[in-house]
DRENROVO-177964 format. One line per field, with one value per residue (C-alpha): residue in one letter; x, y, z. Coordinates in steps of 0.5 Angstrom, whole numbers, plus 500, padded with zeros to 3 digits. Layout:
# residues N
residuo c(A/...)
px c(X/...)
py c(Y/...)
pz c(Z/...)
***
This chain:
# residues 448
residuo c(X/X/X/X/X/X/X/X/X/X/X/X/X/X/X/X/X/X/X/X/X/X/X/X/X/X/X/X/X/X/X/X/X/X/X/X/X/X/X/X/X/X/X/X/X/X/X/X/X/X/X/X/X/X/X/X/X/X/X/X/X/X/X/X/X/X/X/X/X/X/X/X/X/X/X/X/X/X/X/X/X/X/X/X/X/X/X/X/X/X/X/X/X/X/X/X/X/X/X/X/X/X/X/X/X/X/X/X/X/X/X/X/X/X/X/X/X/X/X/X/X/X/X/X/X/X/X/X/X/X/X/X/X/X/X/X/X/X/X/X/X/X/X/X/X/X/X/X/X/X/X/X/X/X/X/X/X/X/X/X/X/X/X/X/X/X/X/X/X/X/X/X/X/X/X/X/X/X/X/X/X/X/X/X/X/X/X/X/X/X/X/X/X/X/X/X/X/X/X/X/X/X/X/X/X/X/X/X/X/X/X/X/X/X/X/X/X/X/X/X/X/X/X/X/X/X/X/X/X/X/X/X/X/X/X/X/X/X/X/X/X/X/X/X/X/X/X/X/X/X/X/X/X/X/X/X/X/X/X/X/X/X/X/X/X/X/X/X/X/X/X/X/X/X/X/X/X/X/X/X/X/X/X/X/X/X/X/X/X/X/X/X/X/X/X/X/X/X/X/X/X/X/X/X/X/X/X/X/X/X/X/X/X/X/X/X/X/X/X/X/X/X/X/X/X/X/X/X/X/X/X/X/X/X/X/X/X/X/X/X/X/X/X/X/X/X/X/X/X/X/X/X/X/X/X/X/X/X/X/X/X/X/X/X/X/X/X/X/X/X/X/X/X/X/X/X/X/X/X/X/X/X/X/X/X/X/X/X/X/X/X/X/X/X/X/X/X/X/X/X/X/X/X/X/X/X/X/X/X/X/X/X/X/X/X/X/X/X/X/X/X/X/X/X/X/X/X/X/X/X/X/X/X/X/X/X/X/X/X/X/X/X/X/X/X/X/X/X)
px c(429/428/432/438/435/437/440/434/434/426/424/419/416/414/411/408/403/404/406/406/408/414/417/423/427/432/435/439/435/436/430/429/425/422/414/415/410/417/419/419/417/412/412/405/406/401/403/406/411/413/421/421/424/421/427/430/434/437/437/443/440/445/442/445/449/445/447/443/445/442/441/442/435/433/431/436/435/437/440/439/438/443/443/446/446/442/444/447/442/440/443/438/436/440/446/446/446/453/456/459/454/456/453/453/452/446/446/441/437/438/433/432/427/425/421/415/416/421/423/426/432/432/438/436/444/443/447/455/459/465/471/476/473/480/482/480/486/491/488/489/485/479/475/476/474/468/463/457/458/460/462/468/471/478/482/484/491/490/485/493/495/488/492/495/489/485/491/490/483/482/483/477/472/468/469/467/474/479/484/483/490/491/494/493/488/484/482/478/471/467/466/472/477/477/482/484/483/486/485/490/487/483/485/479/480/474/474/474/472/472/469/470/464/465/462/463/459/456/454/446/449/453/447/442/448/449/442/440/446/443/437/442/446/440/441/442/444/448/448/449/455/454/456/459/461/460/462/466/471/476/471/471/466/468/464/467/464/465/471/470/477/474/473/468/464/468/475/472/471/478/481/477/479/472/467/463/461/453/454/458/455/447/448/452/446/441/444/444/437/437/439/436/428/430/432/426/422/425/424/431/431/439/439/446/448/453/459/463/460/456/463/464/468/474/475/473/465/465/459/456/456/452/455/453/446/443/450/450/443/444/450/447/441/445/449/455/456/457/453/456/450/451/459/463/464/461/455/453/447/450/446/440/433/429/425/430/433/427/424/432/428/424/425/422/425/423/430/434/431/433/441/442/439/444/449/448/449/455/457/456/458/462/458/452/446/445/450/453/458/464/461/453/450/449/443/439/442/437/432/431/434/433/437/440/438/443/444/446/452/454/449/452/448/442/434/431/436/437/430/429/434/431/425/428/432/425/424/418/412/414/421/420/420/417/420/427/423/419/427/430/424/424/432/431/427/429/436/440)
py c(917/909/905/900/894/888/881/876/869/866/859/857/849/847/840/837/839/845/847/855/857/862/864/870/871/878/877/872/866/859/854/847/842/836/833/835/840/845/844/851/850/844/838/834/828/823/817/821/824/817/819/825/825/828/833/832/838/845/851/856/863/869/873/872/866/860/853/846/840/834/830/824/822/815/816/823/829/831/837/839/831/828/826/828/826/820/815/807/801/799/806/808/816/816/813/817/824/822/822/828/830/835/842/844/852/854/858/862/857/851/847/841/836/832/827/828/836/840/847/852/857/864/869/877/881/888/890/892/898/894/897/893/890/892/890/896/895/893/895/889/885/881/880/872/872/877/873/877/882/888/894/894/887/886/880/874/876/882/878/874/880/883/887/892/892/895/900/902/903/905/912/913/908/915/921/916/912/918/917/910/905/897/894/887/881/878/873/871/868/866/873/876/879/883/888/890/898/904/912/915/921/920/912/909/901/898/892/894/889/889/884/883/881/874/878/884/889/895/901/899/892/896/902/895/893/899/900/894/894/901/898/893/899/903/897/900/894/892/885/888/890/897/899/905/906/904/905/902/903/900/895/893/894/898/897/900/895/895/892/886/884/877/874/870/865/860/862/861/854/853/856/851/845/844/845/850/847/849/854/859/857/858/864/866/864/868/874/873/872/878/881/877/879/887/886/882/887/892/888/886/879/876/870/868/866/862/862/866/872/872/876/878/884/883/880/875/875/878/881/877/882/880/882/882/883/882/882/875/876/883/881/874/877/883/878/880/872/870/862/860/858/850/848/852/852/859/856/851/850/848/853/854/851/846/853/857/852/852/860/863/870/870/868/869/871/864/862/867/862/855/858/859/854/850/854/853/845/846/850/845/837/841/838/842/839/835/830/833/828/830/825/828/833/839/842/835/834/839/838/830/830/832/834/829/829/832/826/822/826/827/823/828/834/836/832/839/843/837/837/845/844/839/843/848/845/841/844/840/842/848/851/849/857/861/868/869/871/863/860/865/863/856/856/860/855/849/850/854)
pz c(349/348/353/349/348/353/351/352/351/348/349/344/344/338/339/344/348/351/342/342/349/349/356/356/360/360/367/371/372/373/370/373/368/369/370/377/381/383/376/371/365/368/363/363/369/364/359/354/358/361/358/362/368/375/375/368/366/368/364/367/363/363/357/351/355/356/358/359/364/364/371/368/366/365/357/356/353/345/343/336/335/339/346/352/359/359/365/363/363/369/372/378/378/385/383/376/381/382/376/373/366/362/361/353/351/348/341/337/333/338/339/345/346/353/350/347/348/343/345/340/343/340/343/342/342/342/336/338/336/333/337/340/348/353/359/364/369/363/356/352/348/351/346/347/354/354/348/347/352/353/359/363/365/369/364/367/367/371/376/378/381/385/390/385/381/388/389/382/381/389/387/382/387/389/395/400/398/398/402/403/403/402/409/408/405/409/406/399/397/391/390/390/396/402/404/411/409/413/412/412/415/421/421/421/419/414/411/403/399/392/387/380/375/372/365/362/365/362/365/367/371/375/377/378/382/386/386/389/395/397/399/405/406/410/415/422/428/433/430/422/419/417/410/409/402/396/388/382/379/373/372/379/385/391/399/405/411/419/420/425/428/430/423/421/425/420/422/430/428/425/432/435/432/427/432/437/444/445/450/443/438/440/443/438/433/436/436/428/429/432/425/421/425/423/417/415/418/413/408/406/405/405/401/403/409/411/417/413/412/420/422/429/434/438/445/449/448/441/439/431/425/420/413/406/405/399/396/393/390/387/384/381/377/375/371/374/377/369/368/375/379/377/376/382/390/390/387/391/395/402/407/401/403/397/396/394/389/386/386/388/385/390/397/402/409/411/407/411/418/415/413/419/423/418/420/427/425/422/428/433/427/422/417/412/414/408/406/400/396/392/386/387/383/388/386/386/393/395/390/392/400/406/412/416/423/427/433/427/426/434/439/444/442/447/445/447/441/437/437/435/430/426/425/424/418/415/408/405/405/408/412/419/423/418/422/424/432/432/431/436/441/440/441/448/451/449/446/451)
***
């Protein structure tokens, strides 16, 4: 039996000098173009391609979806003849990432051009059996929300009222949910909320946390997802939060974790006025490490870590659970995050390396290394370690900027960690420590 063909997108370039090339993309993916060496497609760095910028576009690809943003090139970038993006007269290229350009979706036919260069767009949609797309938790007509998509999907009415819908979709969830009530929320992300949770026969606590794709999921998103997210649960550690349970249900995703009654790293900080002293914060650091070099060695990459999914226990010495492997990139390349990556909080890159903005399908370990030494710095200055203005493109933040040397932000922080950490958050040409072992070494020595 043949598989359902899948929506693809298809990029063709008509004229130029790169003519014929044709490059399709039927998963997730975000694409960077410019005369850059890191840009993908590369355009050619030579006199006829003057008017195309370093870092010119980017391309956001959820097929059938795709949309453009240009970064405020020096000479635009035309879309079906009509120029979007281009900075004023005079304006540099640094002062143009400040400003706000927007994004255009993109249709079957389209066709956009950086300079000499013309690409063509063609969208592919497996043919849609004409019934009437509904809500899986309420039953009413979601055919303007979900597009060219369609599976299960939870409409924006229904997302208002979460803890309901959990209650009622919970049932259905799988075996390893049975029995499973709702006490209280503990808190929500740009992926969706986690519940305290407790079964009300051994009573057992798990924080339950339930994410509701950005687009209608169909039933190979969801076995892609789930299957991606098994390769994480197999995960065995001290310092990793084991999770327990996994399924879907309502149109929505269930996972039953360790619960951790200390909160996250991120609210530890807020209990301390914004920032860690040296003596919690490194400490705490390498017990990440710790996690992170296991679950390297298991060739689990985790790709999103931040302060807010490094969990801790309870008591006056907490031990870190490390939470979420794989749960962001999983849910990204299945599809299931809708175009996300460039416009909302949840998208932007302040605990990603340069290496995985420009190869985010495919990152190494290494990147896993550099979150966390950028959580170490927003542990010890409460601030990310580049500067992020609230007017500034952040993805040609991470693409044009490097990390601000941590003395800058408080002069008070040891020349000994100051001095690991700066190396650690170097990402030009390579990331600093490579292995989550040479950071922890490095802190050990010089950091504690």
């Amino acid at each position: 039996m043949l598989a359902p063909m899948r929506p693809s997108v298809q990029l063709t370039i008509m004229a130029g000098p790169l003519s014929g090339r044709t490059f399709r993309f039927e998963e997730r993916t975000t694409l960077i173009l410019g005369r850059a060496d890191d840009c993908s497609p590369q355009l050619p760095d030579d006199h006829e391609h003057r008017t195309v910028s370093r870092h010119h576009c980017l391309l956001d690809i959820n097929p059938p979806d795709v949309r453009i943003r240009d970064f405020g090139s020096l000479n635009g970038t035309y879309l079906n003849r009509k120029k979007i993006g281009q900075r004023a007269e005079g304006q540099s290229a640094e002062e143009a990432a400040g400003v706000r350009f927007p994004e255009h979706d993109l249709a079957d036919g389209d066709e956009f051009r950086l300079g000499p260069t013309t690409f063509h767009v063609r969208v592919e949609k497996p043919s849609v059996t004409r019934v009437l797309p509904r809500c899986a938790s309420c039953g009413r007509d979601v055919a303007d929300e979900i597009g060219e998509h369609r599976g299960d999907y939870v409409c924006a009415e229904c997302r208002l009222e979460p803890a309901s819908l959990v209650r009622d979709a919970l049932a259905g969830a799988g075996p390893g949910f049975a029995g499973y009530e709702v006490v209280r929320e503990l808190g929500a992300g740009g992926m969706g909320r986690v519940y305290l949770a407790r079964n009300t026969a051994t009573g057992d606590q798990v924080a339950l946390k339930v994410m509701l794709p950005h687009v209608a999921a169909d039933e190979s998103d969801r076995a892609r997802f789930l299957r991606e997210i098994a390769i994480g649960q197999a995960l065995r550690h001290p310092h990793i939060a084991t999770l327990h349970h996994t399924g879907s249900a309502g149109g929505a995703f269930f996972f039953a974790v360790e619960y951790c009654a200390g909160g996250s790293v991120r609210e530890l900080m807020t209990r301390h006025g914004g920032t860690l002293p040296v003596d919690l914060a490194v400490p705490l650091a390498l017990q990440a490490l710790d996690a992170l070099r296991y679950a390297h060695e298991q060739g689990v990459v985790h790709r999103d870590v931040t302060p807010h999914n490094i969990l801790l226990t309870d008591g006056t010495e907490p031990l870190v659970k490390l939470a979420d492997f794989g749960l962001a990139k999983a849910f990204d390349q299945a599809g299931l995050s809708g175009l996300t990556r460039t416009g909302t909080a949840a998208g932007k890159p302040y605990f990603m390396p340069y290496q995985q903005i420009v190869n985010f399908r495919h990152a190494k370990p290494a990147v896993d290394v550099w979150a966390l030494a950028a959580c170490l710095y927003h542990m010890l200055t409460g601030a990310y370690p580049r500067a992020f203005p609230s007017d500034r493109d952040p993805w040609q933040v991470v693409l044009q900027t490097q990390a601000v040397p941590i003395r800058e932000r408080d002069p008070a922080i040891p020349r000994p960690l100051a001095e690991v950490l700066d190396t650690a958050l170097r990402d030009r040409p390579e990331i600093g420590f490579q292995t989550a072992a040479e950071f922890r070494h490095a802190l050990l020595v010089r950091g504690t």
